[in-house]
MOPAC internal coordinates of N, CA, C and O (Angstrom, degrees):
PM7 1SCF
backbone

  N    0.0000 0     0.00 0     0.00 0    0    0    0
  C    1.4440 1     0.00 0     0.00 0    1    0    0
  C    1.5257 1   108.08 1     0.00 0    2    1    0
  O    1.2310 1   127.15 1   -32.75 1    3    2    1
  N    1.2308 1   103.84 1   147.25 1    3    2    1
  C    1.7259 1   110.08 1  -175.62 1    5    3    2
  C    1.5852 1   116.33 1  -138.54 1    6    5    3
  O    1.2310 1   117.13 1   -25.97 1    7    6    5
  N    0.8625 1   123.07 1   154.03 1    7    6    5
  C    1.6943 1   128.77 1  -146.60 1    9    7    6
  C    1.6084 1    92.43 1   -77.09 1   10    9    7
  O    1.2310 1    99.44 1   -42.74 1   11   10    9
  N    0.9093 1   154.68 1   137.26 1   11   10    9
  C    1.5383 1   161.35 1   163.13 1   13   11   10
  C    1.1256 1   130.12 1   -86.20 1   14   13   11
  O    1.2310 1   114.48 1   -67.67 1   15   14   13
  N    1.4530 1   128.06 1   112.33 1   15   14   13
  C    1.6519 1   118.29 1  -170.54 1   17   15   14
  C    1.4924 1    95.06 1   -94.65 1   18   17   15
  O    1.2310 1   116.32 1   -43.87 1   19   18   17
  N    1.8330 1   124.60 1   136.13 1   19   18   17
  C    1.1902 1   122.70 1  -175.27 1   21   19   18
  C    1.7828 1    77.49 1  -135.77 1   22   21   19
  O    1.2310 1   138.09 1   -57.91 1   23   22   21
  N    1.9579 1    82.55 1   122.09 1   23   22   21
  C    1.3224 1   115.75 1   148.00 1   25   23   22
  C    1.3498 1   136.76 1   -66.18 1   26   25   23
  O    1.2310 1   106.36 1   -81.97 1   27   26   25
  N    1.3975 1   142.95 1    98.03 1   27   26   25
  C    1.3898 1   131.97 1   177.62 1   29   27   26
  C    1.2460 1   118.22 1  -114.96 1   30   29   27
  O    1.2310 1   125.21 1   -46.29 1   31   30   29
  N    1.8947 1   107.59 1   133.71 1   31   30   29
  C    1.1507 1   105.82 1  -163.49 1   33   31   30
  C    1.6297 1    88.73 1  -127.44 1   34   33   31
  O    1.2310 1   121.09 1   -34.54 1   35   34   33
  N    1.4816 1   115.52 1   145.46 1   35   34   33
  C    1.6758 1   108.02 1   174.12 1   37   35   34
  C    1.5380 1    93.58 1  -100.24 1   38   37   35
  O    1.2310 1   125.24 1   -25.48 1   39   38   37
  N    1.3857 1   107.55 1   154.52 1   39   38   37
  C    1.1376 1   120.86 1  -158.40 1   41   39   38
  C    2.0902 1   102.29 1  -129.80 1   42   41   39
  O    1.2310 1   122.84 1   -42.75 1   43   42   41
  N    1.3200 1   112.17 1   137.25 1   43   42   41
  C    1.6300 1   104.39 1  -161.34 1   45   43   42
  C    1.5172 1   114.60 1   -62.61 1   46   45   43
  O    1.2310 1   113.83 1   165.79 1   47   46   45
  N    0.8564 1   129.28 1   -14.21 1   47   46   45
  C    1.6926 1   117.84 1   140.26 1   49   47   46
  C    0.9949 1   116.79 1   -56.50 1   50   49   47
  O    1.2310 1    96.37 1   107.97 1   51   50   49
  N    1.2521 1   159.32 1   -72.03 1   51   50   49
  C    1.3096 1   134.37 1  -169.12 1   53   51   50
  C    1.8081 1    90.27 1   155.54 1   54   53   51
  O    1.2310 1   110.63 1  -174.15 1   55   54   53
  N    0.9751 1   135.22 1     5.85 1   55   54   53
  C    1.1222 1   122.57 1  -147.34 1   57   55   54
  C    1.6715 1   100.18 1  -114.74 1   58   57   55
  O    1.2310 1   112.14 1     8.63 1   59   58   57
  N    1.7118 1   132.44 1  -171.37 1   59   58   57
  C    1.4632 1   101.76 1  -171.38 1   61   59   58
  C    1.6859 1    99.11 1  -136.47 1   62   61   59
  O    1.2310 1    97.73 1   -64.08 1   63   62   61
  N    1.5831 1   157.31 1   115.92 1   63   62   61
  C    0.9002 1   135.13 1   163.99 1   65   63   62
  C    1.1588 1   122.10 1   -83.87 1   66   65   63
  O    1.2310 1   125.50 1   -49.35 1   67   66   65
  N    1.0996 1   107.04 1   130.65 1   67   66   65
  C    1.6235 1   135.94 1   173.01 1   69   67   66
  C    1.7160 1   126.58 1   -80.53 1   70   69   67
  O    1.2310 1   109.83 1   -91.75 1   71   70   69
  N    0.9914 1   136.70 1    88.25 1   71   70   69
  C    1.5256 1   136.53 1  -158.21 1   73   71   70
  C    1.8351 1    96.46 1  -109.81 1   74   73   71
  O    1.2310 1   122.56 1   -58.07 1   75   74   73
  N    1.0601 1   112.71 1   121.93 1   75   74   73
  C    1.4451 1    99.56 1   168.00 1   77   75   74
  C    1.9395 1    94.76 1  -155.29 1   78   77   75
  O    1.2310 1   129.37 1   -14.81 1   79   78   77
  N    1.4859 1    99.55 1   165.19 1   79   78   77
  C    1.1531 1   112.18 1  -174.74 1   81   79   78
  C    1.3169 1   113.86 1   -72.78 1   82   81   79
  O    1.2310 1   113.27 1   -41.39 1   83   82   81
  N    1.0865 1   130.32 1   138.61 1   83   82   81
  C    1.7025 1   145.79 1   164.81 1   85   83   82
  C    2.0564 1   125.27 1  -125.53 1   86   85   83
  O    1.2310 1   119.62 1   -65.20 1   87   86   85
  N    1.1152 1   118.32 1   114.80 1   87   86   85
  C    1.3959 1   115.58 1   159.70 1   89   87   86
  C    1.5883 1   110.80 1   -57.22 1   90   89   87
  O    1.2310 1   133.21 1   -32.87 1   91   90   89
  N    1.2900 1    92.08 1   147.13 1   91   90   89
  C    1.3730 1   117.60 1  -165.36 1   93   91   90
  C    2.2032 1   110.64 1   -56.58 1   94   93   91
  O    1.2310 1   123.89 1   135.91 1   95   94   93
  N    1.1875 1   110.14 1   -44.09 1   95   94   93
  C    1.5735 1   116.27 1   161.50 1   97   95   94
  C    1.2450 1   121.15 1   -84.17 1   98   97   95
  O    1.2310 1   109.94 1   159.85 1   99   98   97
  N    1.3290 1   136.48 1   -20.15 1   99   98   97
  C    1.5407 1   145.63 1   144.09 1  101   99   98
  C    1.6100 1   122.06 1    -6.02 1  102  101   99
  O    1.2310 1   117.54 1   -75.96 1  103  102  101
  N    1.2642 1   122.28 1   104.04 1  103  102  101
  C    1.3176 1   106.15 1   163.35 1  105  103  102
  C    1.5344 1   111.74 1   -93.40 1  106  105  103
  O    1.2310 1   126.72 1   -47.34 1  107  106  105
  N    1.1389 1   104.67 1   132.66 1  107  106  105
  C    2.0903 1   114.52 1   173.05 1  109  107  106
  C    1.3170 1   107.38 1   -96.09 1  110  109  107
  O    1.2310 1   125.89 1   -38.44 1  111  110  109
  N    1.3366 1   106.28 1   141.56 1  111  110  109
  C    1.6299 1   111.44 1   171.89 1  113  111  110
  C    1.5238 1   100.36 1  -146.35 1  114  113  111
  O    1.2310 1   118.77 1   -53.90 1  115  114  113
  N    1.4467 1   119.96 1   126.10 1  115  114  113
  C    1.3648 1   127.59 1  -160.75 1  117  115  114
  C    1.3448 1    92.33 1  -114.46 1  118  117  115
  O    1.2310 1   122.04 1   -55.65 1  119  118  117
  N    1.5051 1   113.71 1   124.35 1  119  118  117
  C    1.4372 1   126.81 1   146.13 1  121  119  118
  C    1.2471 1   142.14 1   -85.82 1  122  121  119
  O    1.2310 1   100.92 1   -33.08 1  123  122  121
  N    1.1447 1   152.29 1   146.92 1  123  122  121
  C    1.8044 1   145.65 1  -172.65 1  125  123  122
  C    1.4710 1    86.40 1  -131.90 1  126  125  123
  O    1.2310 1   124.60 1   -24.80 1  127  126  125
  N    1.3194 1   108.77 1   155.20 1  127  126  125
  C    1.7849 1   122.67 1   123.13 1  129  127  126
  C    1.1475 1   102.76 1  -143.30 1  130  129  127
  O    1.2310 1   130.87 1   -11.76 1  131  130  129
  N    1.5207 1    96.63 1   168.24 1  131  130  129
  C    1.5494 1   136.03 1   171.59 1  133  131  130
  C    1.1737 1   137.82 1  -109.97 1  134  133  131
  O    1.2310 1   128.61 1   -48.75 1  135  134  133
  N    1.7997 1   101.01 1   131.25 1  135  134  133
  C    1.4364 1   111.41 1  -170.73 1  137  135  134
  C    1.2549 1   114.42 1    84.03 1  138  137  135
  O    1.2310 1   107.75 1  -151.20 1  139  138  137
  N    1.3126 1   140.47 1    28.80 1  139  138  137
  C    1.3114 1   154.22 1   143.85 1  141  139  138
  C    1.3429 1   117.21 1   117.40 1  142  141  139
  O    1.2310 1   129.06 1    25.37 1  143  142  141
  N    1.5656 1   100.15 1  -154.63 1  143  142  141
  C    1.4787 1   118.30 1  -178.87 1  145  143  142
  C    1.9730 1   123.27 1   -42.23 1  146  145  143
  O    1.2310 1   136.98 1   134.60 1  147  146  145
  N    1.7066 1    84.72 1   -45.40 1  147  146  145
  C    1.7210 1    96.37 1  -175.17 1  149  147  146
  C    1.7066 1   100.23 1   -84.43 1  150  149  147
  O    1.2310 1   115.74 1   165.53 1  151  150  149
  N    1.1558 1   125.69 1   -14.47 1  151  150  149
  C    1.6357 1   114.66 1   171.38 1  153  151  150
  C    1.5236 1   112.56 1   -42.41 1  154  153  151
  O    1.2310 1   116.76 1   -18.23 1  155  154  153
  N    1.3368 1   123.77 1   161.77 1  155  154  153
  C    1.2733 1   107.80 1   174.73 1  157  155  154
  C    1.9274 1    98.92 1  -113.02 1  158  157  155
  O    1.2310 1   118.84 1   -13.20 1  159  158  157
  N    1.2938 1   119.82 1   166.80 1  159  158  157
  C    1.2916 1   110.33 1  -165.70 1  161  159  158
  C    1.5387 1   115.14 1   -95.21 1  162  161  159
  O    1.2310 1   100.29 1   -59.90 1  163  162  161
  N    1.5140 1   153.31 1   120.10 1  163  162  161
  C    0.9106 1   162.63 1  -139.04 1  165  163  162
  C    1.8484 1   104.25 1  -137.98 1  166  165  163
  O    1.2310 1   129.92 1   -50.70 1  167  166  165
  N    0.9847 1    98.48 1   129.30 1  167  166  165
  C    1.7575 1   130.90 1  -166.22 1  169  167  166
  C    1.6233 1    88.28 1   -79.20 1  170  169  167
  O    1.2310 1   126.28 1   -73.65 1  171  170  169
  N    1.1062 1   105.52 1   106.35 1  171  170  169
  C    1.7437 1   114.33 1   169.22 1  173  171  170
  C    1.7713 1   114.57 1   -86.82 1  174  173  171
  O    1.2310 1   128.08 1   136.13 1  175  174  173
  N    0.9469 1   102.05 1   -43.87 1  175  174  173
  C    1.5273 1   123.53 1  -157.97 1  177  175  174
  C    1.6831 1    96.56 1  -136.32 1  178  177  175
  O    1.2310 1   130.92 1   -49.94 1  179  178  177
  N    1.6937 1    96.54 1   130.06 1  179  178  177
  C    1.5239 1   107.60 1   166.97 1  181  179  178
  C    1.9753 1   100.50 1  -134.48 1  182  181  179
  O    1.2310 1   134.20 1   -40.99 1  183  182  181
  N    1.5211 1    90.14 1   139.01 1  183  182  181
  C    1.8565 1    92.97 1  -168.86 1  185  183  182
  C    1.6681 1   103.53 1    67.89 1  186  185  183
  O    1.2310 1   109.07 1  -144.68 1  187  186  185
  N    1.0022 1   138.07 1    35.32 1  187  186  185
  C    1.6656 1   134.50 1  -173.38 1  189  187  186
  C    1.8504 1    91.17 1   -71.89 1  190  189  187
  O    1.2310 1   129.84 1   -39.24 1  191  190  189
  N    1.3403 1    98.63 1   140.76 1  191  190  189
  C    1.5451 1   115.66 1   168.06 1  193  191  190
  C    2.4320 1    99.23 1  -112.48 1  194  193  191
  O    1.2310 1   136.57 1   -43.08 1  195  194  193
  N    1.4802 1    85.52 1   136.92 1  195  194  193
  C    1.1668 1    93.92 1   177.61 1  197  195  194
  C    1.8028 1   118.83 1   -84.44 1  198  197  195
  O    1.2310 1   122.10 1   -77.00 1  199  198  197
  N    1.6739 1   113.59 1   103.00 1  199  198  197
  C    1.4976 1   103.75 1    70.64 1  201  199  198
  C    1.3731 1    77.52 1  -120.66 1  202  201  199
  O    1.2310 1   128.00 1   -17.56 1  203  202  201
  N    1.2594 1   102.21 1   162.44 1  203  202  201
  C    2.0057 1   101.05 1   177.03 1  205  203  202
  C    1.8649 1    84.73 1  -114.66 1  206  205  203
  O    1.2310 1   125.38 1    -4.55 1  207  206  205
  N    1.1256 1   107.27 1   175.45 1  207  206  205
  C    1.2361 1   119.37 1  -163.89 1  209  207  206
  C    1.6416 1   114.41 1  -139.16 1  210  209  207
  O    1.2310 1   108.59 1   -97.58 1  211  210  209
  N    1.2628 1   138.94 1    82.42 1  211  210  209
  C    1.4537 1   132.49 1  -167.91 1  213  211  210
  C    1.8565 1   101.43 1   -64.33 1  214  213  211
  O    1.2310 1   106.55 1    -5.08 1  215  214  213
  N    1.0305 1   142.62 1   174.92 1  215  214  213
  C    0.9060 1   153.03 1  -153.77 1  217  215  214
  C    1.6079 1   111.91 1  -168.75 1  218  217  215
  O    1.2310 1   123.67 1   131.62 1  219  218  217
  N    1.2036 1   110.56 1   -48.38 1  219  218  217
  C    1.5034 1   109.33 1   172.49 1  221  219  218
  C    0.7253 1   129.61 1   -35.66 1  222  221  219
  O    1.2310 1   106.38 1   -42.85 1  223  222  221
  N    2.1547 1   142.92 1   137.15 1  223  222  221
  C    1.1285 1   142.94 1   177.47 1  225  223  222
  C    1.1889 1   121.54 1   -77.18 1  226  225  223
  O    1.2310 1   110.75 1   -79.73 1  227  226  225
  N    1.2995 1   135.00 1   100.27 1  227  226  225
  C    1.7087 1   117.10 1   155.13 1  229  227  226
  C    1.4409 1   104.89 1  -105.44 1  230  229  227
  O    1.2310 1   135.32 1     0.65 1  231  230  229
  N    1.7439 1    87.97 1  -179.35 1  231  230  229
  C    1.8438 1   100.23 1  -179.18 1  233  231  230
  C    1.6458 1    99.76 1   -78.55 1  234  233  231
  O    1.2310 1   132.52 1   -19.37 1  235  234  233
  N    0.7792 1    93.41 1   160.63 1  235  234  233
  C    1.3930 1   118.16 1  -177.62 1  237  235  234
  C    1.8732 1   128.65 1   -49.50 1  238  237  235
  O    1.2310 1   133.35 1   151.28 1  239  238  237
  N    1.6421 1    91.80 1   -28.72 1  239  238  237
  C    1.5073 1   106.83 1  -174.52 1  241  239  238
  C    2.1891 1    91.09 1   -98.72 1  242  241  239
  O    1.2310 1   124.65 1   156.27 1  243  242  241
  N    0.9441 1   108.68 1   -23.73 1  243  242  241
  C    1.8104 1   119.47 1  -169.69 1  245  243  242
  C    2.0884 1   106.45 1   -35.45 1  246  245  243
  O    1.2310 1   119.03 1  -101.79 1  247  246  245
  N    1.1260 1   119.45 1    78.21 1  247  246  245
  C    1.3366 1   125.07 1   157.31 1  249  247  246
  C    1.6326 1   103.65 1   -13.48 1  250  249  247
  O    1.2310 1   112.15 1   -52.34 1  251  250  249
  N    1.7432 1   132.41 1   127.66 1  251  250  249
  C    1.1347 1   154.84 1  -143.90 1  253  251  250
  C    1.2714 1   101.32 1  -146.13 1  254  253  251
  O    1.2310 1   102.81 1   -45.47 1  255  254  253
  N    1.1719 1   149.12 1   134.53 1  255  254  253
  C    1.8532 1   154.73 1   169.69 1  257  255  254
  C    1.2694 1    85.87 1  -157.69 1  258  257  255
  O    1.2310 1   130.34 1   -60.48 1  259  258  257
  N    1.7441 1    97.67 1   119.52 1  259  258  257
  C    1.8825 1   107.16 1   154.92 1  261  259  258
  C    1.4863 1    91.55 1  -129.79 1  262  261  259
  O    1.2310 1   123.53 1   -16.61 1  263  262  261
  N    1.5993 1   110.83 1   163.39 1  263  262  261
  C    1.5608 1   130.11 1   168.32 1  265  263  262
  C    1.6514 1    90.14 1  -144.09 1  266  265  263
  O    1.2310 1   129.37 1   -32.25 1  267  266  265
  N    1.2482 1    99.55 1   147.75 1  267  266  265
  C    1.7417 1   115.20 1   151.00 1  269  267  266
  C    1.2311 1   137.55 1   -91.26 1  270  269  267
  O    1.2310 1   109.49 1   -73.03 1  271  270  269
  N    0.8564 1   137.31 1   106.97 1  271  270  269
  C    1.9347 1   126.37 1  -159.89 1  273  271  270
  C    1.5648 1    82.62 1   -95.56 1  274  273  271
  O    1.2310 1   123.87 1   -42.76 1  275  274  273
  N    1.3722 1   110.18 1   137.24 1  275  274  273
  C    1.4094 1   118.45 1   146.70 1  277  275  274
  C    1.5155 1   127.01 1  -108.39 1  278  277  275
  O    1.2310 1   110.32 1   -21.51 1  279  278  277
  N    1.4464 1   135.79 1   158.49 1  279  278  277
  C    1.2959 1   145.30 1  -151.87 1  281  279  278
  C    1.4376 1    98.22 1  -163.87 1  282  281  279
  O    1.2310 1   120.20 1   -49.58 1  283  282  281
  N    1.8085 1   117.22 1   130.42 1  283  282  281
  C    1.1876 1   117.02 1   174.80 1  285  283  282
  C    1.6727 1    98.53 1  -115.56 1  286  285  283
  O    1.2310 1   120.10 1   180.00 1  287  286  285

């Protein structure tokens, strides 16, 4: 496993892309939570190919944390 730089870009819908590095046999699975530290973390994406794309609505002020776990 290797440390992952994840790019995020908000996109004018509202929505968030996520670009991060992956080896080629690697499975990625990207997690978020919401609203901080005490959120608990929830598996968005299983097998995610980069750029992954969140889609979900929050308000505008809504605290955001994603990581990618990778697994070969």
């Amino acid at each position: 496993m290797h440390p992952a730089k994840i790019n995020l870009t908000l996109t004018p819908t509202g929505g968030r892309h996520l670009a991060f590095s992956k080896d080629l046999l690697e499975v990625a699975h990207v997690f978020r939570r919401v609203g901080g530290e005490a959120a608990p973390w929830q598996r968005v994406a299983v097998n995610a190919r980069s750029p992954y794309l969140d889609t979900d609505t929050f308000a505008p002020s809504t605290l955001l944390d994603y990581y990618v776990q990778h697994e070969t």
